[in-house]
N, C-alpha and C positions, 0 to 999 in steps of 0.2 A: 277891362278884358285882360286876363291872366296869357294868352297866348298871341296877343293884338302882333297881325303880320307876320308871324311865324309860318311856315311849313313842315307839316307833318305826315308821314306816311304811317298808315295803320294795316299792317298785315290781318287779311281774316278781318275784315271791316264789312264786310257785308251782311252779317247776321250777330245777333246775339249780343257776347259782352263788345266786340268788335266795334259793331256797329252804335252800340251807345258810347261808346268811348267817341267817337266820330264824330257824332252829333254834338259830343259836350265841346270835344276842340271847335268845332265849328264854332260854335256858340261865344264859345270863350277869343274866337277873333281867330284862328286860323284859318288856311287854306289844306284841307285833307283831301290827302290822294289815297282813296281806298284800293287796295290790293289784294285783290283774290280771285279762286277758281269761281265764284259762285255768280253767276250775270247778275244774282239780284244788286249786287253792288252797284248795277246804272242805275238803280231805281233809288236805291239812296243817299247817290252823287245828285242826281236830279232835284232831289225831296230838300236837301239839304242848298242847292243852288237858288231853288224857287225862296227859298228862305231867307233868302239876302245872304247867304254864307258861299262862301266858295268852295267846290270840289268835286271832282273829278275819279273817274270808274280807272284803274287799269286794270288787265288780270294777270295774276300771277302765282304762277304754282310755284310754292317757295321752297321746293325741293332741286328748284331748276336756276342755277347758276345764269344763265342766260336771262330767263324772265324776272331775276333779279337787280340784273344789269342795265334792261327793258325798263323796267317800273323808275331806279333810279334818275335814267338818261330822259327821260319822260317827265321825271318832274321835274328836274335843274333848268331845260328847256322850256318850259313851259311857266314857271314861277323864279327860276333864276337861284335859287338857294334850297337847303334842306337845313333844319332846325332840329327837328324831332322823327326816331322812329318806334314807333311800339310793334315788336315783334309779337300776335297775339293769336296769330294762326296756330292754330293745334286740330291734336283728334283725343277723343276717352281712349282709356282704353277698353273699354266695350264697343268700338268702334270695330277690333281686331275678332274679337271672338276667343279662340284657342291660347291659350297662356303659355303656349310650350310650342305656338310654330313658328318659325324660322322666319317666314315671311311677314307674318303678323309684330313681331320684335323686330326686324328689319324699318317696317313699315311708320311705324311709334317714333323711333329714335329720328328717322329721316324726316321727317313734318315735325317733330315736336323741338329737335334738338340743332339737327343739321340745316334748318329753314331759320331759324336766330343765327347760327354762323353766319351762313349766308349772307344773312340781309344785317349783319352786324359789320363786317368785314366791309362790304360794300358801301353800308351808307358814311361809316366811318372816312373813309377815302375824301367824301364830301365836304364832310364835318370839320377835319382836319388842316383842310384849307382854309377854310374861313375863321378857324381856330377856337371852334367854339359847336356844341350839338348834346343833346340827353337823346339816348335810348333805353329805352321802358322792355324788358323780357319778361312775360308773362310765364311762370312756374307755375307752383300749386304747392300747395302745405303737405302734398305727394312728395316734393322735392326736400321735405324733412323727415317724413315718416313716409311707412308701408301699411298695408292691410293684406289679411287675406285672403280677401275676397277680387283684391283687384289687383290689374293685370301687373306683373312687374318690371315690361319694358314701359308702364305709362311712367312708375317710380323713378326708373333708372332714366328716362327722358326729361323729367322733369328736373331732377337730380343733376343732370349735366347740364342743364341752363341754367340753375341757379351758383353751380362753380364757373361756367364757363363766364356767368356775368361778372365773377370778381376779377379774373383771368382779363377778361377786355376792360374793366376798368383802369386794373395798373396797367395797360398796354397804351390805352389812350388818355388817359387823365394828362400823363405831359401836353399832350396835344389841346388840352379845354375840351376833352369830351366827354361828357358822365355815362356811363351805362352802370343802372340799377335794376333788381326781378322783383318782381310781384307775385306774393303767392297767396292766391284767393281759399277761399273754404268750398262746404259746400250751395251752392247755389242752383236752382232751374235753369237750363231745363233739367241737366244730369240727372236732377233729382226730381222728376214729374210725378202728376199727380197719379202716374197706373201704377204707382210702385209704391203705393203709401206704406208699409210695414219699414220702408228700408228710409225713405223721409222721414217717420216718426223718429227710427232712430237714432237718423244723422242732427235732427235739431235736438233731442234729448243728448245728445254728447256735444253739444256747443253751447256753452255757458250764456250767452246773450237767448239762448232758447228760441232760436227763428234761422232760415235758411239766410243766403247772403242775396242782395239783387246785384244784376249789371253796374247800374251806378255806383253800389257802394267800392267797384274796384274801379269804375272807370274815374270817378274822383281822388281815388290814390294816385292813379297813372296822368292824370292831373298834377298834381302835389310835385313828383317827380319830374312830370315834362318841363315845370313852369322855372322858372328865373326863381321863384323862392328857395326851390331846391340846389341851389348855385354849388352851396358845399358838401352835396351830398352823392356820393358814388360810392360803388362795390360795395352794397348792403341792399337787407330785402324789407321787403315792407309785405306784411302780414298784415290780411286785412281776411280773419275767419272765423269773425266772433266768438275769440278766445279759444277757439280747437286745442291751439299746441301749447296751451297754455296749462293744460294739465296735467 
């Protein structure tokens, strides 16, 4: 087991890439403390518990300083150490609608950007102590390119996690703590099947010729979490079947 006795916190663990990233730490021998706004996350603490794995629901809106503070104090308590955290909560930016409101830009940078400070700053605290921890920031291949059709606080949010990940690297690396970002392609659901004209031709511009799944980024965030990645911090790991590769 790649993570045997570790503890990890998974931001946004309750559905989607979140929630497969979860299941694999479990698998791979951690104890995951799922965090988020979304209750299904007791269902997949539970799902996960019945399965011989250990893990546990908290919620946490990772906009909120306090419920970050909450999630941490909850798991040192409760399993006594923190190892790992994947900052992986986010929103689209079709989530926002308007490209040009204030609130909707507001809204993007605060969940996408200011929710990895957060829970960067924080779990580091942990980490630091014990002198040793990897945190996983989930970006997007947003965080190297634009388009025009999408929204440009999801760019500029994604874009500041992938510098701010080098920026907490050299800040913690003395201390033994790795933080590296993750910038996925495109993948389901973002890209379902009611919008086949704009699927066709996000796989026709990615050279492997196929969307991304869950696992294929939660087995990077993997790669990262684990003891193999020992010497590896403040770099990104592109996992978008060859996207920015052209």
């Amino acid at each position: 087991m790649r993570l045997k006795d570790k503890v990890a916190i998974i931001s946004g663990g309750a559905h989607g890439m979140g929630e497969c990233e979860a299941r694999l730490f479990a698998r791979e021998g951690a104890a995951v403390v799922i965090a988020d706004v979304i209750n299904a996350g007791e269902a997949v603490a539970a799902d996960i518990s019945a399965s011989q794995g250990r893990a546990r629901f908290i919620r946490c809106d990772v906009t909120s300083e306090t419920d970050w503070k909450n999630v941490i104090a909850e798991t040192m308590r409760e399993f006594g150490r923190l190892d790992i955290l994947v900052n992986n909560a986010g929103i689209s930016g079709s989530a926002v609608g308007d490209h040009d409101d204030l609130a909707g830009w507001k809204k993007l940078l605060d969940i996408n950007a200011t929710g990895v400070f957060l829970g960067t700053k924080l779990a580091a605290v942990e980490m630091m102590k014990a002198g040793k921890g990897s945190i996983v920031n989930i970006s997007s291949i947003m965080g190297f390119v634009a388009s025009a059709e999408g929204h440009p606080g999801y760019s500029a949010s994604k874009g500041a996690v992938r510098l701010y990940t080098k920026a907490a690297a050299c800040r913690y690396g003395p201390h033994g703590v790795r933080v590296n970002s993750v910038h996925p392609g495109y993948l389901p659901p973002m890209l379902n099947a009611t919008n086949q004209g704009m699927r066709a031709s996000k796989i026709e511009a990615t050279p492997l010729r196929r969307l991304g799944e869950p696992i294929d980024v939660a087995n990077g965030v993997l790669f990262l979490a684990s003891d193999e990645a020992s010497f590896i911090t403040g770099t990104e790991l592109v996992i978008d079947g060859g996207f920015l590769a052209q």
